[in-house]
GUKOL-647260 format. One record per atom (N, C-alpha, C, O): residue in three letters; x, y, z. Coordinates in steps of 0.2 Angstrom, whole numbers, plus 5000, padded with zeros to 4 digits. Layout:
REM residues N
ALAXYZ;...
***
This chain:
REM residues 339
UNK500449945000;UNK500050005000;UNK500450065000;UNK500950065004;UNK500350124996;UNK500950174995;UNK500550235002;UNK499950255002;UNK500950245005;UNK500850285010;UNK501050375009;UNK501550405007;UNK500450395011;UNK500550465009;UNK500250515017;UNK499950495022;UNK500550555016;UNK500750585022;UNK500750655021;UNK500950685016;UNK500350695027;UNK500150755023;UNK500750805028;UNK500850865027;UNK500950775034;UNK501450835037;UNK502050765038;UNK501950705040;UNK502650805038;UNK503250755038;UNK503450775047;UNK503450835050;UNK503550725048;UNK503450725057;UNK503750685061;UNK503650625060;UNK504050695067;UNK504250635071;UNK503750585074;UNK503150595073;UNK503850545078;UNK503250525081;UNK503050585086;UNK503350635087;UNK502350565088;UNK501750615090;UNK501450585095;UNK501250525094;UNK501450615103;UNK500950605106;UNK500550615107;UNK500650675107;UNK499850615108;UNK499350655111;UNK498850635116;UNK498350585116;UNK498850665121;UNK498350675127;UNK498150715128;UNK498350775128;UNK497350675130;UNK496750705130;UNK496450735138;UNK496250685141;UNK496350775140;UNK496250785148;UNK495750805149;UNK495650855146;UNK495050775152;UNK494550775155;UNK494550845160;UNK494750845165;UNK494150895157;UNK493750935162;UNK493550915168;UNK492950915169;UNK494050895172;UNK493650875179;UNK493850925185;UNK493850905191;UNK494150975183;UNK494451005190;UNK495150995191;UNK495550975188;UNK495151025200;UNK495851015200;UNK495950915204;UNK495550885207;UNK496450915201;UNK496550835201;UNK496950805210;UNK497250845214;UNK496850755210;UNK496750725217;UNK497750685218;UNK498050685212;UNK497950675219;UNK498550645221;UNK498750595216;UNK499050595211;UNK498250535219;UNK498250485212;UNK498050505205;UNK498350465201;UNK497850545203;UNK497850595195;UNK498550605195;UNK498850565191;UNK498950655198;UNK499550675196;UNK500150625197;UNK500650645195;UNK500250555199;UNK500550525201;UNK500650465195;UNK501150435192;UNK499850445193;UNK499450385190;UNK499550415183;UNK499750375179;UNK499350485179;UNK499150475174;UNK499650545171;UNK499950545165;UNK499550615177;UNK499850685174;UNK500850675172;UNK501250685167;UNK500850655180;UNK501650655177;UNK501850625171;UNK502150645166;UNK501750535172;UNK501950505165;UNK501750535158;UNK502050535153;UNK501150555159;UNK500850605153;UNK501350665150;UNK501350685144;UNK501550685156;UNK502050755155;UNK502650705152;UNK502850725146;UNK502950655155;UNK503750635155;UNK503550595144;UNK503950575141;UNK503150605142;UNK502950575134;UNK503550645130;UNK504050625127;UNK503450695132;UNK503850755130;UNK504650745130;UNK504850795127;UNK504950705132;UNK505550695131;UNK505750635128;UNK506250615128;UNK505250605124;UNK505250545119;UNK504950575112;UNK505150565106;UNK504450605115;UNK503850625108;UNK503850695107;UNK503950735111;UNK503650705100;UNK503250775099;UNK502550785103;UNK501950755102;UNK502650805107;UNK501850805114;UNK501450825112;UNK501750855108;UNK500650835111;UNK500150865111;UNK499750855116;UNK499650795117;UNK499550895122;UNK499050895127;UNK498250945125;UNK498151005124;UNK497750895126;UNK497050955123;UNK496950945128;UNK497250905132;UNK496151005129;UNK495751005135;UNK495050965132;UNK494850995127;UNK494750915135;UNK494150895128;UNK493650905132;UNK493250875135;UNK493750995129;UNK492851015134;UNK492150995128;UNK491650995131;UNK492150985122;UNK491750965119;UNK491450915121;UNK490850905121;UNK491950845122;UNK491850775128;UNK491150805133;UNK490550805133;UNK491550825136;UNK491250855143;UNK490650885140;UNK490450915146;UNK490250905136;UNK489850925137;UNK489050885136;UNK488450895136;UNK489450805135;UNK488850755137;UNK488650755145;UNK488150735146;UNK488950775149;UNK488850775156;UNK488750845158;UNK488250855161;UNK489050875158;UNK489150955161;UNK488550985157;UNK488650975151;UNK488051025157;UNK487651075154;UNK487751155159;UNK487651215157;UNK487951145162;UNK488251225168;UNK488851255163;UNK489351225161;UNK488651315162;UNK489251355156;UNK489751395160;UNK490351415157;UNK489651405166;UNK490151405171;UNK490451375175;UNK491051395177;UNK489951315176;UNK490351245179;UNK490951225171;UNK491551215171;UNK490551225168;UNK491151205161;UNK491751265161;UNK492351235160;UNK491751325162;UNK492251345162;UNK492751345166;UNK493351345165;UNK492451345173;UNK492851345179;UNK493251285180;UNK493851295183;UNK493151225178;UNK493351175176;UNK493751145171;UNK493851085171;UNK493851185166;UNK494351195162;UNK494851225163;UNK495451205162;UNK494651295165;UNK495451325168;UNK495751305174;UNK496251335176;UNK495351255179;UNK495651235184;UNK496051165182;UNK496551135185;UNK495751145178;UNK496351075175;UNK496651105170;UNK497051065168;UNK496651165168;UNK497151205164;UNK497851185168;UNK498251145167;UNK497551245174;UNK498151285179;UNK498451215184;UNK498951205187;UNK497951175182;UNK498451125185;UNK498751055182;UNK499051005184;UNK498751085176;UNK499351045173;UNK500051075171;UNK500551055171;UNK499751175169;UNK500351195169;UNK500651195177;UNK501251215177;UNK500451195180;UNK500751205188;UNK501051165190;UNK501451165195;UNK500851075186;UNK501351015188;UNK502151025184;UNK502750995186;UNK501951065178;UNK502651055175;UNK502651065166;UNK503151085163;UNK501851045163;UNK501651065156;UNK502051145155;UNK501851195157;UNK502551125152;UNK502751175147;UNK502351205141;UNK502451175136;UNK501951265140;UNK501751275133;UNK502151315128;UNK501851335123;UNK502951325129;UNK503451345124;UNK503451295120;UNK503351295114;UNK503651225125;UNK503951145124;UNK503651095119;UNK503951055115;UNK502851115121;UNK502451065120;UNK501651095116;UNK501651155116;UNK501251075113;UNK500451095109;UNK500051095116;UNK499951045119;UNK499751155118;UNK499251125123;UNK498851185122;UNK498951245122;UNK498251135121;UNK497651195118;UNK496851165120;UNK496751105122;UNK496451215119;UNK495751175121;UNK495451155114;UNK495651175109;UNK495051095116;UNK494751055109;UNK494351105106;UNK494251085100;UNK494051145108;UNK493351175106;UNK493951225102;UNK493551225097;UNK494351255101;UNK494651295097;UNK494851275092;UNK495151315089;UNK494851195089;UNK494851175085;UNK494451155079;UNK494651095077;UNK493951195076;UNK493451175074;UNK493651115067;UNK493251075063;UNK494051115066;UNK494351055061;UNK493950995062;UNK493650965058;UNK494150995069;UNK493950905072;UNK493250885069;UNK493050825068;UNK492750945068;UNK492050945068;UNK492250885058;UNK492050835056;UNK492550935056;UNK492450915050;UNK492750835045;UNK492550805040;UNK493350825052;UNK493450745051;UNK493150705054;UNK493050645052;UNK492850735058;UNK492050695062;UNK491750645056;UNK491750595054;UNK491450715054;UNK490850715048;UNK491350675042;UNK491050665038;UNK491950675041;UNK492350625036;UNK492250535039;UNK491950485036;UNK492550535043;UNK492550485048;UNK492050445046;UNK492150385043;UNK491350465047;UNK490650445052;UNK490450425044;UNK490050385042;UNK490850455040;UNK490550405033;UNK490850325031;UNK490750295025;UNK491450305037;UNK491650255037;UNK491450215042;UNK491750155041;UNK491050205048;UNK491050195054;UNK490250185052;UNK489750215049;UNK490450105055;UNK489950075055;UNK489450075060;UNK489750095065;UNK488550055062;UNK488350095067;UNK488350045072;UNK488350055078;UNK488449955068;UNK488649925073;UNK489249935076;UNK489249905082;UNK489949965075;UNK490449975079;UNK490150015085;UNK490149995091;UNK489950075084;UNK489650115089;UNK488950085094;UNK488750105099;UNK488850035090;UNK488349985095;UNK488649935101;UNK488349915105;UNK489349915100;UNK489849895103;UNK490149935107;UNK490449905112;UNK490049995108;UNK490550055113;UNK490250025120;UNK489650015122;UNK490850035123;UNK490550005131;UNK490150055135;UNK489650035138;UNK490450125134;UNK490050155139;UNK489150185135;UNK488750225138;UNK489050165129;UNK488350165125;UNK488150095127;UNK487550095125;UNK488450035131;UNK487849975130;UNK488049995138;UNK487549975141;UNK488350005143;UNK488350015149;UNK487550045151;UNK487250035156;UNK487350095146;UNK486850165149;UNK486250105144;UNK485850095148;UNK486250075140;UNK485650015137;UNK485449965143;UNK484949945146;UNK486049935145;UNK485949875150;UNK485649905156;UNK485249875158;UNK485749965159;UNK485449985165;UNK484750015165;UNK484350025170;UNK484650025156;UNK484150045156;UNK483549995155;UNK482950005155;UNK483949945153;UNK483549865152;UNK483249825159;UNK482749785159;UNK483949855165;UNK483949825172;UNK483349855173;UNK482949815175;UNK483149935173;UNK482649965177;UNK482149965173;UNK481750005174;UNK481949925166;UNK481249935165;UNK481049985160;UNK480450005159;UNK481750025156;UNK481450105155;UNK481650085146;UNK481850035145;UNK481550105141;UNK481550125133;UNK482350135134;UNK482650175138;UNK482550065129;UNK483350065128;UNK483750135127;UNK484350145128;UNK483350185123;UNK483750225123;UNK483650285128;UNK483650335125;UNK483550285133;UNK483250325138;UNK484050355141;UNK484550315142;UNK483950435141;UNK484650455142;UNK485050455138;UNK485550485141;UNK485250415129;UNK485450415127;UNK485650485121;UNK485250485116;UNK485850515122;UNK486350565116;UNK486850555113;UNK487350525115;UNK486650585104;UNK487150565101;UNK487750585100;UNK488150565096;UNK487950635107;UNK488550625110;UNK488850595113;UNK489450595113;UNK488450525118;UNK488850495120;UNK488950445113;UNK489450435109;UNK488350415111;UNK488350385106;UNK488750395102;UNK488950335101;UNK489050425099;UNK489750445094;UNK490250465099;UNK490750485097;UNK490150455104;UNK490750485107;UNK491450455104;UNK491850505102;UNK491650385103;UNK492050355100;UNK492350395092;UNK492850415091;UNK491850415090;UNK492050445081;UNK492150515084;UNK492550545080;UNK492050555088;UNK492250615090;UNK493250605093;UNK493750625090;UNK493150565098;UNK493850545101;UNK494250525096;UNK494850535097;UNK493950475090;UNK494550465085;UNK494750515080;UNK495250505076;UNK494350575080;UNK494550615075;UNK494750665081;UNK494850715077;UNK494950685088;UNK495550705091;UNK496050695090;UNK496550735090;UNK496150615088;UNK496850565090;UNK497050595080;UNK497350655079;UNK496850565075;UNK496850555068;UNK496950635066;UNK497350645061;UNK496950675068;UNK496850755065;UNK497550765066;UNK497850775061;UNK497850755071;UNK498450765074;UNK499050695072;UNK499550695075;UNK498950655067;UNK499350615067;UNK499750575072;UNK500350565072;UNK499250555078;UNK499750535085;UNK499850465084;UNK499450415084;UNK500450455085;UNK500650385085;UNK500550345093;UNK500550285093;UNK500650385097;UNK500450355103;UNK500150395108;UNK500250455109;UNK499550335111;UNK499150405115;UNK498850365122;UNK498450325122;UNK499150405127;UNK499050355133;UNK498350355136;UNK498050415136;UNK498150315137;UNK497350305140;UNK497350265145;UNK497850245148;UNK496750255147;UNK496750215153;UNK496350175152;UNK496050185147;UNK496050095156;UNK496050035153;UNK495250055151;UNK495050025146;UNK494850085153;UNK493950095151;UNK494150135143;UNK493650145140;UNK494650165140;UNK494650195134;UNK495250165128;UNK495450185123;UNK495150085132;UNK495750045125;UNK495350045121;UNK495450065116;UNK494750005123;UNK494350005116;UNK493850055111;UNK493350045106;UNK494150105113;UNK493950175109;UNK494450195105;UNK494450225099;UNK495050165109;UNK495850195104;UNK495650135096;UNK495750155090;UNK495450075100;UNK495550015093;UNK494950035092;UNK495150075088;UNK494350045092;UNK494050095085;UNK494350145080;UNK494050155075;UNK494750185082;UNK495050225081;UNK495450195076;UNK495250215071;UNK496050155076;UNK496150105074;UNK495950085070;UNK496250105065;UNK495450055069;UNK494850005063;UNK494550065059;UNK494550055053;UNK494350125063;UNK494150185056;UNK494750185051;UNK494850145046;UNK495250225054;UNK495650225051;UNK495750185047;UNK495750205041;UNK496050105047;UNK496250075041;UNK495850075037;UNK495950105032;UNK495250045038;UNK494750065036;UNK494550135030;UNK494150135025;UNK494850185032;UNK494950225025;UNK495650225021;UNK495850255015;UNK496050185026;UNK496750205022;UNK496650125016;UNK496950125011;UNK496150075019;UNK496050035015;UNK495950045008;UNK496350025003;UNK495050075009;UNK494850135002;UNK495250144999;UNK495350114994;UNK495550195003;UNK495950244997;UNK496650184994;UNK496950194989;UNK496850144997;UNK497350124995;UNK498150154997;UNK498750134995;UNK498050215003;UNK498450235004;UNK498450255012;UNK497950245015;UNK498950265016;UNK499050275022;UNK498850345023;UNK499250375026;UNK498250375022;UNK498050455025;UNK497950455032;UNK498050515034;UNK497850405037;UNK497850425042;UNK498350385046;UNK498450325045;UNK498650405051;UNK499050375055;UNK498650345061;UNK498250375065;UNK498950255061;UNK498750225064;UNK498850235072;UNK499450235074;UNK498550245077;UNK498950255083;UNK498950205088;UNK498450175088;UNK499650185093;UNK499450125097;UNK499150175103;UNK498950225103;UNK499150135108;UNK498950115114;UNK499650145121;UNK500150115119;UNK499650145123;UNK500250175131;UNK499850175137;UNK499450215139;UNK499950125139;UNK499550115148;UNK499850125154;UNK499650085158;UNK500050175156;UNK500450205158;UNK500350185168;UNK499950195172;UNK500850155170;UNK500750125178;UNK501350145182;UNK501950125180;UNK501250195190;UNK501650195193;UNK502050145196;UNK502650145197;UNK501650085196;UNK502050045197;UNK501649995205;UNK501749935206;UNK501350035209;UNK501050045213;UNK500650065213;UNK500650105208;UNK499950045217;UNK499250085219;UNK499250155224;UNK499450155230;UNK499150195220;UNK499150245226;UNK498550265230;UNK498050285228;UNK498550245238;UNK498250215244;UNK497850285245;UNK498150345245;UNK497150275246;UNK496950355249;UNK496950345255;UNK497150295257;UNK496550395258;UNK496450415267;UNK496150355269;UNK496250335275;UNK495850315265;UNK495550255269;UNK496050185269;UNK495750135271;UNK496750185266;UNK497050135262;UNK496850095255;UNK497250065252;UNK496050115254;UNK495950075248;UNK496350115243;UNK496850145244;UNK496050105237;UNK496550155231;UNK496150195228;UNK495650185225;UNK496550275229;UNK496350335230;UNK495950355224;UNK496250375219;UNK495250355224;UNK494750365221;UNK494150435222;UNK493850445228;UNK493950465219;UNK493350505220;UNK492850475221;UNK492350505224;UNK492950405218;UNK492050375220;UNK491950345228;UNK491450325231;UNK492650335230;UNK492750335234;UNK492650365240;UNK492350355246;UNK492850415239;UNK492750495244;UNK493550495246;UNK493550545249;UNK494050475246;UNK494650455248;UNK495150485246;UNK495750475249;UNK495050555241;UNK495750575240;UNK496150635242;UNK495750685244;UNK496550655242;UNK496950695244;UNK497250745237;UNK497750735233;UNK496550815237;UNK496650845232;UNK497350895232;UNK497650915237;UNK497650915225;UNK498550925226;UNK498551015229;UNK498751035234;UNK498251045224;UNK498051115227;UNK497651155232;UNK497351215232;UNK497551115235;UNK497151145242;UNK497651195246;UNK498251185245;UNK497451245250;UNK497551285253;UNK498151245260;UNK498051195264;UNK498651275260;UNK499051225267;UNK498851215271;UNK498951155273;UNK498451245275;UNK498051205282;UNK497551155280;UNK497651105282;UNK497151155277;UNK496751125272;UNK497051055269;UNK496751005270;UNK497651065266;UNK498051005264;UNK498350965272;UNK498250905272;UNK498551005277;UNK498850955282;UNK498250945287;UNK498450915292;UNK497750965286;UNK496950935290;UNK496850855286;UNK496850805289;UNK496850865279;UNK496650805276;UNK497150765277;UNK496950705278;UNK497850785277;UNK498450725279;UNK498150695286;UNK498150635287;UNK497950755292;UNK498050725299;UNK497350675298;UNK497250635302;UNK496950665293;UNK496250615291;UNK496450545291;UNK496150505295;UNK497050525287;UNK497150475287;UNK497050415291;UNK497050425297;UNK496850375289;UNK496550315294;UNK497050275297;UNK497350245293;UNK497250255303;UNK497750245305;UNK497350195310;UNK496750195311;UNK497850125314;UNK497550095317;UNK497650105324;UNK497950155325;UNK497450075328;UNK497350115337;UNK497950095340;UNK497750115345;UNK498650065340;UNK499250065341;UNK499350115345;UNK499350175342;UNK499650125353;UNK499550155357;UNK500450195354;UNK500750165350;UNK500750255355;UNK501250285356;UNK501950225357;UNK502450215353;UNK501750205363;UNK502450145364;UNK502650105359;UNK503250085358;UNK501950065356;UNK502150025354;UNK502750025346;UNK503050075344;UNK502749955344;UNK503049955339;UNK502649955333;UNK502049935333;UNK502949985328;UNK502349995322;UNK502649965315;UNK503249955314;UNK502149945310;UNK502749915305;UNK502449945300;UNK501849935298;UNK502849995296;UNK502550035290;UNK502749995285;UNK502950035280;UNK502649925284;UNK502549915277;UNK501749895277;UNK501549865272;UNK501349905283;UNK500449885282;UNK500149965284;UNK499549975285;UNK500750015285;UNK500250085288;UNK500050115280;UNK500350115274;UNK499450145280;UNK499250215274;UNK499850255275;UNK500050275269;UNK500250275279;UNK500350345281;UNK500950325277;UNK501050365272;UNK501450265279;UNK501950255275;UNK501850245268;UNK502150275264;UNK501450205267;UNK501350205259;UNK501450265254;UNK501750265249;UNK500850305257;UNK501150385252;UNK501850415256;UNK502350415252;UNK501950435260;UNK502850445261;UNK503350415257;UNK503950445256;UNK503350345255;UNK503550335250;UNK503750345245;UNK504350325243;UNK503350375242;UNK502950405237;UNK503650495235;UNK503950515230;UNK503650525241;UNK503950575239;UNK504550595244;UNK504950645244;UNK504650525250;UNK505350535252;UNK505950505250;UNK505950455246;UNK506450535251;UNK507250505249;UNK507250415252;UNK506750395254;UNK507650385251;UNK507750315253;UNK508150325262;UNK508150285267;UNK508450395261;UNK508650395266;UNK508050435271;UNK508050425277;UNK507750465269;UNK507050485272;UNK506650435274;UNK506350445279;UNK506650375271;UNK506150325272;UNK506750275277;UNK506350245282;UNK507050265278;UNK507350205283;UNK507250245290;UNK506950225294;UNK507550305289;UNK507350345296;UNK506850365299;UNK506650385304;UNK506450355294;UNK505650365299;UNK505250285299;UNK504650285300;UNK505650215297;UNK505350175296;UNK505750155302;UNK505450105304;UNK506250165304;UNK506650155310;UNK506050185317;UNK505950145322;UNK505850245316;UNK505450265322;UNK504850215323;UNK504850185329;UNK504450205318;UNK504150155319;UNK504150105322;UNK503650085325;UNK504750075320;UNK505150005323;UNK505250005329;UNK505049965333;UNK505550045331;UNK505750055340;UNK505250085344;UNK505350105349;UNK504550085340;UNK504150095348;UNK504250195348;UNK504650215345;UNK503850215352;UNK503750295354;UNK503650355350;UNK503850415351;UNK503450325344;UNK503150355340;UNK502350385338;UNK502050345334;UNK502050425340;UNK501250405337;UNK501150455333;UNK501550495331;UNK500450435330;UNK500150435321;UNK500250505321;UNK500450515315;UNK500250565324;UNK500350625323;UNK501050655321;UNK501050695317;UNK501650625325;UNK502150635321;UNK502250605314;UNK502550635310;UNK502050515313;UNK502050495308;UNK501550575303;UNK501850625300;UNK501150555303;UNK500850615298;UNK501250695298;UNK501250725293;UNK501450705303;UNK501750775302;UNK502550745296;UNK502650775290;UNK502750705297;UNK503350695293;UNK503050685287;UNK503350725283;UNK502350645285;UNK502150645279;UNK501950705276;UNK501850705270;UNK501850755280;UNK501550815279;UNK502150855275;UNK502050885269;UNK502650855279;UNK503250895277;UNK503650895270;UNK503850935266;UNK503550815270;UNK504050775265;UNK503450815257;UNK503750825251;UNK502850815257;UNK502350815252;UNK502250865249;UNK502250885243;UNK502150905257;UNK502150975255;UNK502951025252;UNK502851065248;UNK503551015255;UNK504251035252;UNK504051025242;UNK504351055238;UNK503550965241;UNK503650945233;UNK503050985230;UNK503251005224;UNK502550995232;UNK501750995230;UNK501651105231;UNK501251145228;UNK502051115236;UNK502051195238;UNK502251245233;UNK501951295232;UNK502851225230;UNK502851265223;UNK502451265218;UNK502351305214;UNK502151195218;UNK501551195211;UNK501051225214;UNK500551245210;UNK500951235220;UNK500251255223;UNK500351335220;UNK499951355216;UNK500951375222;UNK501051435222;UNK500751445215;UNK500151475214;UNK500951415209;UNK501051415200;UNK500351415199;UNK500051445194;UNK499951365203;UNK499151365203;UNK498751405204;UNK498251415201;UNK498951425210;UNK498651495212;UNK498751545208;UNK498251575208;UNK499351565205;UNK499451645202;UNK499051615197;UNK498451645199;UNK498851575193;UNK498651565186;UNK498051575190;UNK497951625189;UNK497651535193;UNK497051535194;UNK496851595196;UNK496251605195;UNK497151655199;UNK497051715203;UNK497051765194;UNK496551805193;UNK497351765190;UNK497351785184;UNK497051765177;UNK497451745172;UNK496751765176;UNK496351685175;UNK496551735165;UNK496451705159;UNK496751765165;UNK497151805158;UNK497751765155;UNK497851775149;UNK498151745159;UNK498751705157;UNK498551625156;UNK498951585154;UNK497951605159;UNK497551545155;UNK497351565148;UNK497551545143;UNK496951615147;UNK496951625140;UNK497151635135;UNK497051615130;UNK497751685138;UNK498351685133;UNK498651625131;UNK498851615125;UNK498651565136;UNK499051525135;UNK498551485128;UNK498651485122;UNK498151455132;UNK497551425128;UNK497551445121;UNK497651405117;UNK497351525120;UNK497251545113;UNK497851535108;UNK497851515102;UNK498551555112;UNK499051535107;UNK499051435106;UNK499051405101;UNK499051425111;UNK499051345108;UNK498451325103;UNK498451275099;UNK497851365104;UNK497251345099;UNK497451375093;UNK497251345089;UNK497851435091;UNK498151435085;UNK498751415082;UNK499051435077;UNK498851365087;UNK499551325085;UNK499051275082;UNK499151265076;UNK498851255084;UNK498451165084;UNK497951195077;UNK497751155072;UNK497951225078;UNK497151255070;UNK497651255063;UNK497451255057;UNK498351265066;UNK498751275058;UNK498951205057;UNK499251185051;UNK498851175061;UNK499251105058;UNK498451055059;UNK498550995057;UNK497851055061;UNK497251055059;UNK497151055050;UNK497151015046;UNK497151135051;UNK497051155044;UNK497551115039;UNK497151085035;UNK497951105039;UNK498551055035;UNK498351005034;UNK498250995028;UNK498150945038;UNK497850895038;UNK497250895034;UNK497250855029;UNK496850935036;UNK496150925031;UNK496150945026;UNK495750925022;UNK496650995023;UNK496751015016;UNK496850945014;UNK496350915011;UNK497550925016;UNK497750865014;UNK497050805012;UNK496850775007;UNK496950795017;UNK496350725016;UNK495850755011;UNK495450715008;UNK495750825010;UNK495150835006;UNK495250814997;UNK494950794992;UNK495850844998;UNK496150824991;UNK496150754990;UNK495950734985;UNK496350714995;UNK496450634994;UNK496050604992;UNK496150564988;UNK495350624994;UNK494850584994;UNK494250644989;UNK493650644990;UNK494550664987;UNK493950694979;UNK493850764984;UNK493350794980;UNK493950804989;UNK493250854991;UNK493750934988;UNK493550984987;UNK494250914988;UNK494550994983;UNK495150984978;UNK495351034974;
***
């Protein structure tokens, strides 16, 4: 198959960031840092997918607030926008038009396969209600919108998390699927990056640190606010004297997480000889977290307090991302008969 290619390019990655706010411990740990560290292997692209988000959010200020607080807090972890493409999806209106390229290869049984469209059918079959009850044809294409974020941009790799593999491999399947047709490579196939600390990061309850849970420890909270939620931690009734073993405590688990190796023998030593209790243990977790977490907080704050230097950033990276948008779609229009 002769392969044609409409911008000549290194590999590419692209992530996509959910409007949810400012992000919990296990977010920046589990999904932002590794996401961030793609940038020293790959040409980076990071979006914000407030279009996504508007199957769920209908508040046009809860949607904004919520984009520049997962803005400010991805630049505040470390996203460079000199370094890297970081822009909002909705400033892209390209996407719209490979959509509608797309959806004329995309089969309605693929789309009847998507999990999170037969997840909202089966509950509605549990309770008795008209299979498509609640269903929009936002979530319902959500898949052919997602794959024309990834495809616009030529991403070779795009890390996801395990409820969105099988959206990537649709994504996938369109794709050859036209590069079939035409006989030619016009879209870049993209894999899959599963990205794992390596560890479960443990919330305030020990289970693993979740919102559905109620359990996490959000990164930008206020410092009294941050070491109120540390002194929470769930800790077992072990009197002062006794001896403690921090490879079954919460509290060491996350201290792990951001102390030296020499930081961690010496406070796993306190534990061991007895006459330590959980309030020192947490004041040390407190220290260790916050010396790391304090200057991103400060970067979060000015941005969040000036909410103009989110937009600047944004607007420039939306007309970064629209000039190589625009390239792509000339490109495929020509390919496939439209100019």
């Amino acid at each position: 198959m002769e392969r044609v290619v409409g911008n000549m390019h290194q590999k590419v990655s692209l992530t996509g960031i959910k409007p949810t706010g400012m992000p919990h411990l296990g977010n920046y740990l589990g999904a932002i840092k590794p996401a961030l560290e793609l940038a020293e292997k790959y040409r980076a692209r990071y979006f914000i997918a407030d279009y996504h988000a508007l199957n769920t959010i209908r508040d046009p200020k809860m949607l904004r607030d919520l984009t520049y607080e997962v803005a400010a807090a991805w630049l505040a972890c470390g996203l460079n926008p000199d370094d890297v493409l970081f822009y909002r999806q909705s400033d892209v209106p390209e996407t719209f038009e490979l959509s509608t390229i797309i959806m004329a290869f995309t089969s309605k049984g693929l789309m009847n396969r998507a999990h999170a469209y037969k997840a909202v059918v089966q509950a509605n079959e549990e309770n008795g209600k008209d299979t498509d009850y609640g269903v929009n044809m936002g979530l319902y294409t959500y898949p052919v919108l997602m794959a024309a974020d990834i495809l616009l941009f030529d991403a070779d790799v795009v890390p996801v998390g395990k409820d969105q593999k099988q959206h990537l491999e649709m994504t996938a399947d369109i794709a050859q699927t036209i590069n079939s047709n035409y006989g030619k490579t016009l879209l870049t196939i993209p894999e899959a990056i599963f990205h794992s600390t390596g560890q479960v990061v443990q919330g305030l309850d020990g289970r693993k640190m979740s919102k559905s849970y109620n359990n996490t420890i959000p990164l930008f909270v206020p410092e009294k606010k941050f070491r109120k939620i540390i002194n929470s931690i769930v800790t077992n009734s072990q009197a002062v004297e006794e001896s403690k073993d921090p490879e079954v405590c919460n509290v060491f688990s996350l201290y792990r997480l951001f102390a030296s190796e020499e930081q961690q023998e010496t406070l796993a030593a306190r534990y061991r000889e007895g006459g330590m209790g959980w309030g020192e243990a947490k004041g040390a977790l407190f220290d260790v977290m916050n010396a790391q977490i304090s200057p991103m907080r400060d970067v979060y704050n000015s941005l969040m307090a000036d909410k103009s230097q989110l937009d600047a950033i944004l607007k420039t990276g939306g007309e970064k991302a629209r000039d190589i948008a625009a390239q792509k779609i000339a490109f495929l229009r020509k390919e496939i008969g439209l100019g």
